[in-house]
N, C-alpha and C positions, 0 to 999 in steps of 0.2 A: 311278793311282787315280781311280774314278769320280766328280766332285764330285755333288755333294746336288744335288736340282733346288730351283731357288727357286722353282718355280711354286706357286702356293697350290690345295690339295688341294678338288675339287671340290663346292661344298653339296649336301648332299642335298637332296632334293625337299622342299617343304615338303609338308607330311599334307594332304590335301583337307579343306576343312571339314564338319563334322558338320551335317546339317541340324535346324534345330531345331523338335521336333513343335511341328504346330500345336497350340492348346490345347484342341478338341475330342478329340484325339486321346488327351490326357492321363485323360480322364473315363473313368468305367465305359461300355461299351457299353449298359446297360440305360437309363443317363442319358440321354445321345442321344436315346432314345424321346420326353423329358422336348419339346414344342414349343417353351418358350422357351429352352433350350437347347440345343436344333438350331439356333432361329435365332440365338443370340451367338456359336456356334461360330466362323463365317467372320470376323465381326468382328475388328478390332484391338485389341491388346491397351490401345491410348487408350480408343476407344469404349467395350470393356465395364466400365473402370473409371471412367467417366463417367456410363456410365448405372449403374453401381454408387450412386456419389455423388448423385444425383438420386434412388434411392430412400432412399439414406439421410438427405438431405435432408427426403423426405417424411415419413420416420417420424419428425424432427424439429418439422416445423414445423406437420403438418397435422391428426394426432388433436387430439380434445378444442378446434381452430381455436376452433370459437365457440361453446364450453361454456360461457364468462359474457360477460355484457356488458362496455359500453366503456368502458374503463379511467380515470377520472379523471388529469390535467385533458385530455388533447391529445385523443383519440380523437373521448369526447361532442362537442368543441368544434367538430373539424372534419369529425363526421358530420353534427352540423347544419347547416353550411354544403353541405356535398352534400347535406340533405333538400329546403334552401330550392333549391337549382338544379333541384332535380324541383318541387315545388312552387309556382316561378315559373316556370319554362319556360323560364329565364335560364341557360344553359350555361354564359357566355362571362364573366358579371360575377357576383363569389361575393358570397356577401350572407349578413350575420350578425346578427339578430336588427333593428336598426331601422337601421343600415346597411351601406355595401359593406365588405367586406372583402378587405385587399389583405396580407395579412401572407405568402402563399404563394400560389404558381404551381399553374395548373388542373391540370396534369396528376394527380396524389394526389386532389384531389377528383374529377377524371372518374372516376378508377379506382373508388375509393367510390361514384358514381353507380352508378356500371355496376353493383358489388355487390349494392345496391339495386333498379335493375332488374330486374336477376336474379331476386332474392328476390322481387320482386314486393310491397315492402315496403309502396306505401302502396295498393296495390289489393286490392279483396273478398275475392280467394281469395288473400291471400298464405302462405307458409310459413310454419309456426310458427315462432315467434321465435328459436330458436336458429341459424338459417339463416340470419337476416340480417347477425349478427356475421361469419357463416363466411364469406360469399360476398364481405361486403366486403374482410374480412382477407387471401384467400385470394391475391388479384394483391400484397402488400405479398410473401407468403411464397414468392410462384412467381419474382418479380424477386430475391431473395434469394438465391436455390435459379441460379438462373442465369448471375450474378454470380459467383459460388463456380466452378461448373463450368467457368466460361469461365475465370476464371482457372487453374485444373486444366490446361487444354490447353493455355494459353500456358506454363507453368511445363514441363509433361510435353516437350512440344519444345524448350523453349531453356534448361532447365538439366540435369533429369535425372526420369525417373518417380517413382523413391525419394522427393528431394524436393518435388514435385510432391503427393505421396500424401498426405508429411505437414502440409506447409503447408495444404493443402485440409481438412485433418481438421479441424486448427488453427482455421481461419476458422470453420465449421461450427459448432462446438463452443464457441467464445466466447461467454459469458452474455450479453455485450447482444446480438450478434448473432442469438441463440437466441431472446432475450424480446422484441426489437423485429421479429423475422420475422414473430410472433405478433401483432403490432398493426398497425391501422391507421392508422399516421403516418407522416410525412414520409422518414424517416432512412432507413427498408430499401430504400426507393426510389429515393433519391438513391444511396445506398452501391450496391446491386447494380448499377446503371447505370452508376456511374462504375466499377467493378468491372469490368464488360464491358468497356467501353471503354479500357480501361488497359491489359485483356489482350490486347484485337485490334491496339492498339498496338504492345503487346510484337512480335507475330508479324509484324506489316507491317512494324516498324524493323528487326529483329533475324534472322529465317528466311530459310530457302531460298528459302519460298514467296512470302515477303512480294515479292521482284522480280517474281514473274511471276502473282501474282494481286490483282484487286482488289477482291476479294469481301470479304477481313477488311480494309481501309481503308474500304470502302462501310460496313461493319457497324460500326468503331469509329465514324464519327461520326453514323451510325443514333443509336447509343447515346447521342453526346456532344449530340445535340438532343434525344432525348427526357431526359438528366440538366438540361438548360437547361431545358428545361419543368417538371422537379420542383424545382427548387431554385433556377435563377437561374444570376446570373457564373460560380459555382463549376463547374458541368457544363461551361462550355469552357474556364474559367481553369486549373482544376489541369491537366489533360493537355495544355495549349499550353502551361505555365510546366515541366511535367517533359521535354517533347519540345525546349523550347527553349534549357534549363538543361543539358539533356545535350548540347546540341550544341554551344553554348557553354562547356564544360571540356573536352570530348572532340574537337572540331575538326570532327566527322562529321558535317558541314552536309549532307552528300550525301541521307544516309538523310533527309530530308524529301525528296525527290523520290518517295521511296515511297508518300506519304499521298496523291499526289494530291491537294494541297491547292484547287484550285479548284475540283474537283465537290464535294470534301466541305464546302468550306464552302457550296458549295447546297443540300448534304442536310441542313446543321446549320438554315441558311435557313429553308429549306422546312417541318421541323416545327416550330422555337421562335417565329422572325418573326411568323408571321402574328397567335396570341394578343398574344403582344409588344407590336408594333406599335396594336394596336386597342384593349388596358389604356392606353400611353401617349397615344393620343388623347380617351382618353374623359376626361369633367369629371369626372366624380362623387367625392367623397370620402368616407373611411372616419369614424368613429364621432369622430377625435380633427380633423378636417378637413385632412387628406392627401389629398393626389394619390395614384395609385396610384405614380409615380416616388419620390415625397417616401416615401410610408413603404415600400417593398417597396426600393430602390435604394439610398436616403438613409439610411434607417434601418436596414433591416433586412439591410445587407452593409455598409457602412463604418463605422456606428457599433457594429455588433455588433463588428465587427472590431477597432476601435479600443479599447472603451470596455465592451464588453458589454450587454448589458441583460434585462430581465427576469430580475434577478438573479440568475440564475445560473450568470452566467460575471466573476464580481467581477476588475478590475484586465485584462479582456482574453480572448480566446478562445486565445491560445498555450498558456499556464499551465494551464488547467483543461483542457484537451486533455491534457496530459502527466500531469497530476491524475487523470484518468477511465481512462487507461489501465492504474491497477493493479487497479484491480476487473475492467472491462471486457473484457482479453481474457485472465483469469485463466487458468488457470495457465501460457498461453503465452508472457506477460509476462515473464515470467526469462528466456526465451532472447533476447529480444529486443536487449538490448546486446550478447550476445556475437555475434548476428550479425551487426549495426551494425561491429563490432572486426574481423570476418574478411572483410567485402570488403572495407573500409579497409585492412586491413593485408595483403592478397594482392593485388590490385587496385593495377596499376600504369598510369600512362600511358606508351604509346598499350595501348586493350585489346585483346586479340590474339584474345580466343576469343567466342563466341556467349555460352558461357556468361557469361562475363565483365559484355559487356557490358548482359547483362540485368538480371544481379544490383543491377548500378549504377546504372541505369534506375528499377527497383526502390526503390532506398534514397532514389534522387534525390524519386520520388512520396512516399513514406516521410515526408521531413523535409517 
């Protein structure tokens, strides 16, 4: 009698795979005809939901921009100080009614100049006044709008499109981020920046691409000098304490060789220094007899930090951060802990996937 063959019975072929239409392809033919729609066709499917988000950005932040004046108390305060840098011819040293004023970094005031210039605000033929709000407000809403996006593309490559979509909506969509796009103050500016920057981070620690290009390492710390010029410490402090917090729990020392840390800290140099350096030699004092070190360094990062001030941060800036957050980025706010719960608790060391270790990345900037 024949025995059985023990050979194992041959696999079939796997199926070729289906190619998947482009997305031009999916449209009516008369669409097509449509010019901008010819041209997103080619485009990737990142791109055109980028520049999706950029207009929807726009219908957010830009009608009705500078339908009223500036908003009591921050706006008035520190559009005067951009009136008087046009009006003294003093770019460099901000200056608030009978003296210097050091409380905030030029960059937010240049952008306001620039506004103004624009506008044409104190010359013969300038625009009617609803313009001058607009043109000032309009670089706070476009750093906003940018910020967003960038993060969009780092999230879209290193965890998933899906979530990508909705965390973007999310940020977008946040009441203060909605109502402080709209102004001319400090906070859209610093946030979108450091926003950027955080995401080109992502992309240079964590992608394919990040080994073999140094275009998003060039660009994050683009960002993390021009966030040192809106704000101070914080622009290079958070994303060197999350880049170096991750590497110390994670062991993954390596991935700082990605950053190219010696040009970038020339490019960080090169924009913040030179203001920097030229506030810290100058004599002059502000209205309460500060150095520009004394109250902009002294005051206004370690004792805020510490201690709070201008009362409205009582007992500390941790607390009332955690405080702001339930109005703030309302209704996104509820999911917040449980996502906090799901890298912690899927999220094992060493992390094994891209996605993984972005998410971590993520929560590390986070806390």
């Amino acid at each position: 009698m024949q025995k059985p063959s023990l050979k194992p019975a041959p696999l079939a072929p796997e199926p070729a795979p289906v190619p998947t239409p482009a997305w031009g392809d999916s449209l009516p033919r008369g669409l097509l005809q449509i010019p901008f729609l010819r041209w997103l066709a080619p485009l990737s499917g990142e791109t055109r939901l980028a520049i999706a988000f950029a207009f929807f950005a726009t219908l957010l932040f830009v009608p009705w921009l500078g339908a009223t004046g500036f908003w009591d108390p921050w706006e008035p305060h520190y559009g005067e100080v951009a009136r008087e840098m046009i009006a003294r011819g003093d770019y460099i040293h901000p200056w608030w009614e009978s003296s210097y004023f050091f409380s905030k970094p030029a960059l937010d005031l240049w952008l306001m100049v620039a506004g103004m210039l624009l506008a044409k605000t104190n010359g013969p033929d300038r625009f009617i006044g609803i313009y001058t709000e607009w043109f000032v407000r309009l670089p706070f809403a476009v750093i906003t709008a940018v910020g967003a996006i960038l993060f969009f593309v780092a999230a879209s490559r290193l965890v998933s499109r899906r979530a990508a979509v909705i965390a973007t909506f999310a940020v977008l969509t946040s009441p203060l981020v909605v109502m402080l796009a709209r102004q001319a103050v400090p906070d859209p500016v610093f946030v979108g920046l450091l926003t950027a920057s955080m995401s080109c981070l992502l992309i240079v620690l964590f992608s394919e691409e990040g080994t073999q290009s140094g275009a998003w390492a060039i660009a994050a710390f683009v960002f993390i000098g021009l966030a040192t010029l809106s704000k101070g410490i914080l622009g290079f402090a958070i994303p060197g304490a999350a880049a170096l917090l991750y590497c110390a729990v994670t062991g993954e020392w390596h991935r700082l060789r990605r950053l190219r840390l010696l040009s970038g800290t020339l490019v960080v140099l090169a924009i913040a220094a030179p203001w920097y350096l030229t506030m810290f030699a100058f004599p002059g004092r502000d209205d309460e007899g500060q150095t520009f070190f004394e109250r902009f360094i002294i005051h206004d990062h370690f004792q805020r930090l510490l201690t709070g001030v201008h009362t409205t941060t009582p007992g500390g800036t941790f607390t009332y951060f955690i405080e702001q957050l339930g109005f703030d980025v309302f209704p996104w706010v509820l999911a917040v802990p449980g996502a906090i719960g799901t890298v912690l608790a899927r999220r094992t060391l060493p992390l094994r996937t891209t996605r993984d270790r972005a998410l971590f990345f993520t929560l590390l900037w986070l806390l």
